[in-house]
C-alpha positions in Angstrom: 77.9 150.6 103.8 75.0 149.5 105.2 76.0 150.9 108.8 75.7 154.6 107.0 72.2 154.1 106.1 70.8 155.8 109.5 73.2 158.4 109.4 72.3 159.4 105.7 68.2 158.8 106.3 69.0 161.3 109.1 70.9 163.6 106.9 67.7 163.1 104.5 65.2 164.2 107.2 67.2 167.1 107.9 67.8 168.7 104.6 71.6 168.0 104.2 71.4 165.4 101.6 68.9 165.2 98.9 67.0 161.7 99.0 67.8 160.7 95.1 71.4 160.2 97.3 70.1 157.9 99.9 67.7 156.2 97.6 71.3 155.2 95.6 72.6 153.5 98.7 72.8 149.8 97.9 71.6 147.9 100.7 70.9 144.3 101.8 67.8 143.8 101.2 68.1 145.2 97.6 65.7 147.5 96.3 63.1 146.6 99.0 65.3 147.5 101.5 63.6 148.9 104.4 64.1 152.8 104.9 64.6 154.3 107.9 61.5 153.9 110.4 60.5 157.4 112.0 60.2 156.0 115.1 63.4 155.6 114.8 64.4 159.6 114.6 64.5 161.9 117.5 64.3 165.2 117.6 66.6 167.5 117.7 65.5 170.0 120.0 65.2 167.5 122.9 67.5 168.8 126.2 67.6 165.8 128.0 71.1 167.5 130.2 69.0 170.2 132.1 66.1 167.8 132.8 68.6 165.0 134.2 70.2 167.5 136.5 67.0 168.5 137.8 66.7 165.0 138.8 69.9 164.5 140.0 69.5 167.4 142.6 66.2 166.6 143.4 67.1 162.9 144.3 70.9 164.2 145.8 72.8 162.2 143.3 75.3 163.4 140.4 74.0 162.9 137.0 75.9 160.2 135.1 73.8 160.0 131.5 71.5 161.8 129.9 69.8 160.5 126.7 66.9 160.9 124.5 65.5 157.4 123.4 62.2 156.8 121.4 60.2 154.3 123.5 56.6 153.0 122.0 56.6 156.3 119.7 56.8 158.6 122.4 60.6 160.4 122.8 61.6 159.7 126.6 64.6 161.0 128.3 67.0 158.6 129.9 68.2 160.0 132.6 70.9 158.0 135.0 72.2 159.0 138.6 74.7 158.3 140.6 73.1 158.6 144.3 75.7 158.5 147.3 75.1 154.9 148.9 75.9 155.3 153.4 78.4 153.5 155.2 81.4 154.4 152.4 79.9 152.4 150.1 79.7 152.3 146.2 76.9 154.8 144.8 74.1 153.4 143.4 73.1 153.7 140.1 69.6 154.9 139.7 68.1 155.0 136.4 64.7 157.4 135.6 62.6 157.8 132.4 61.1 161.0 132.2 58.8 162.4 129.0 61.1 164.5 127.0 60.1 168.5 126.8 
């Protein structure tokens, strides 16, 4: 049960659930257990796709991973690339943070 509580805190934030529902939850740490942080949520309207394959075709790779991640507060995009390595080789795998818009 306790690997539902982000889900639900989530559902919370966004209106699905009301929070007399997540406040029933049981939880480890008992009635002191420790609600959901909000550094922890993300928002929703956060495109990290279109910004990762701007990077990808500015750094002539193909775009492997794109995902928002909450770094220090600030919501960063995680953008991963695959650029084409010379000689036949394997690509290499080039990781970028860029802010999130």
């Amino acid at each position: 049960m306790e690997h539902l509580r982000p889900l639900i805190h989530a559902f919370v934030l966004l209106g699905f659930v009301s929070p007399g529902v997540a406040g029933a939850m049981p939880s480890a740490g008992g009635a002191s257990g420790n609600p959901a942080l909000a550094s922890d949520v993300i928002p929703v309207g956060v495109d990290c796709y279109s910004t990762g394959q701007k990077v990808a075709d500015k750094n002539g790779g193909q775009l492997a991973r794109a995902a928002p991640q909450n770094r220090g507060g600030r919501t960063v995009c995680v953008i991963v690339v695959l650029v084409p390595a010379k000689d036949g080789q394997r690509p290499r795998r080039v990781e970028f943070i860029v802010p999130a818009k």
